[in-house]
C-alpha positions as CSV (number, residue, x, y, z in Angstrom):
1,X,-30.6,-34.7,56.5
2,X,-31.3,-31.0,56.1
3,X,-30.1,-30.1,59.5
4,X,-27.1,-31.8,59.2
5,X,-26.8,-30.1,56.1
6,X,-26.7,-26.5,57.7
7,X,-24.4,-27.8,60.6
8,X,-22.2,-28.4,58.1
9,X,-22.3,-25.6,56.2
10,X,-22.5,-23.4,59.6
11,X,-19.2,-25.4,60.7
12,X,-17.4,-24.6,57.7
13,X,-18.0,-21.1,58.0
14,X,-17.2,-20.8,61.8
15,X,-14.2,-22.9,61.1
16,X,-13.0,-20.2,58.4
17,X,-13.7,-17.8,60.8
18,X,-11.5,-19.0,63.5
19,X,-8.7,-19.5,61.0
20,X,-8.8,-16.4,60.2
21,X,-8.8,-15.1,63.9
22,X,-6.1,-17.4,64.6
23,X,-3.6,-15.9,62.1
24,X,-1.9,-13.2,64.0
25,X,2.0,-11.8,64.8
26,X,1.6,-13.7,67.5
27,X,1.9,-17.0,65.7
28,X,5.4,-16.3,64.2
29,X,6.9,-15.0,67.1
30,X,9.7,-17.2,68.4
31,X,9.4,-18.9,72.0
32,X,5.2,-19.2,70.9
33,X,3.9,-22.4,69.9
34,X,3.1,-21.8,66.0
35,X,-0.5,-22.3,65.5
36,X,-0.3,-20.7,61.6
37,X,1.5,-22.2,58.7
38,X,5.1,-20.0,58.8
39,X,6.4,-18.8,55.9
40,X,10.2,-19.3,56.5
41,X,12.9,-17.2,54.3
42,X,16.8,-17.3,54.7
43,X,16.4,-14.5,57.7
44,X,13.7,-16.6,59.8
45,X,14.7,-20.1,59.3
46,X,17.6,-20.4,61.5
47,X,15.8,-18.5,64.4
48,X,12.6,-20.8,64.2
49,X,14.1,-23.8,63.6
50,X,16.4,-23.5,66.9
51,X,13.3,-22.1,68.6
52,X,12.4,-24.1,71.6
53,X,8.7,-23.7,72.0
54,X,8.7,-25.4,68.3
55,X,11.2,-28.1,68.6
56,X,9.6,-30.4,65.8
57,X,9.0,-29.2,62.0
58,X,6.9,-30.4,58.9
59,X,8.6,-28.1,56.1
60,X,6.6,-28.0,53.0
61,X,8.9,-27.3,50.4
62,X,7.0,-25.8,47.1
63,X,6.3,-23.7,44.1
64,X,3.7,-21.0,44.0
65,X,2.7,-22.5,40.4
66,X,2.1,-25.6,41.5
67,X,-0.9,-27.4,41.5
68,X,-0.5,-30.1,44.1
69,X,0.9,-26.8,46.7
70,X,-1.6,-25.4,45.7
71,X,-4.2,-28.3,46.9
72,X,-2.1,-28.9,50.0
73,X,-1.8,-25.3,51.2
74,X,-5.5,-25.1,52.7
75,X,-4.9,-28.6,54.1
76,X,-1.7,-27.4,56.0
77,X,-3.8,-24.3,57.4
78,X,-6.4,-26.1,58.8
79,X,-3.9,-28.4,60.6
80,X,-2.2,-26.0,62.2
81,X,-4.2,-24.7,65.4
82,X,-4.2,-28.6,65.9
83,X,-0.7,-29.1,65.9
84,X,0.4,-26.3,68.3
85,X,2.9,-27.3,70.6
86,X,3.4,-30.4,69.1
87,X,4.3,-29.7,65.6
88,X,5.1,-26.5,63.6
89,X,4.3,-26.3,60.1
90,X,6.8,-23.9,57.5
91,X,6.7,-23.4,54.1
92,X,9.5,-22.7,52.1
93,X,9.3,-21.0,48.3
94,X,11.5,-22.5,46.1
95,X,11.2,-20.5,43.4
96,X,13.3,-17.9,45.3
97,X,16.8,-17.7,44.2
98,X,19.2,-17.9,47.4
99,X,22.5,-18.4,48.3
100,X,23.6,-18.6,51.4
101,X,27.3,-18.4,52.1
C-alpha cells in the first residue's frame, strides 16, 4: 500500500499544479470555452451568459461567509477543466449590494 500511497499524494500535488496552470485570462475571455470557475459581476454576466462558446451554465450563488461555499468552492475548481466546452461554471457573490435598473 505504500506506493499507492505516494501516487496519491504525487497526484494530488500534480493535480494542484495543473489547476493552478490552468487559471489564466484566457479562461474568462468570451468566445473560449471556460475551463476556470468565473466570477460573474453585473458588468460580465450579460456578456458570458450570451457567449456562444459557453452556451450552458451551473451558477453557484453564495456568501463568502459561508460554510457550505466554502466546502463547495474547491469542489467547483476541480470540475472545471472537466467541464470545458460542455459546461461553464460562475459564481455569483451575494453579499454585494446591486441594482440593476
Amino acid at each position: 500500500m505504500a506506493p499507492l500511497t505516494g501516487f496519491l499524494q504525487w497526484s494530488t500535488t500534480t493535480a494542484a499544479l495543473l489547476l493552478l496552470f490552468a487559471v489564466s485570462t484566457r479562461a474568462s475571455e468570451i468566445g473560449v470555452p471556460h475551463d476556470t470557475v468565473i466570477d460573474l459581476t453585473d458588468e460580465t454576466f450579460d456578456s458570458h451568459m450570451n457567449d456562444p462558446a459557453n452556451g450552458l451554465w451551473f451558477l453557484k450563488f453564495y456568501a463568502p461567509w459561508c460554510g457550505h461555499c466554502k466546502q463547495l468552492a474547491p469542489k467547483l475548481d476541480q470540475a472545471a477543466p472537466f467541464l470545458a466546452g460542455k459546461m461553464a461554471i460562475g459564481k455569483i457573490d451575494c453579499t454585494l449590494k446591486t441594482t440593476k435598473k
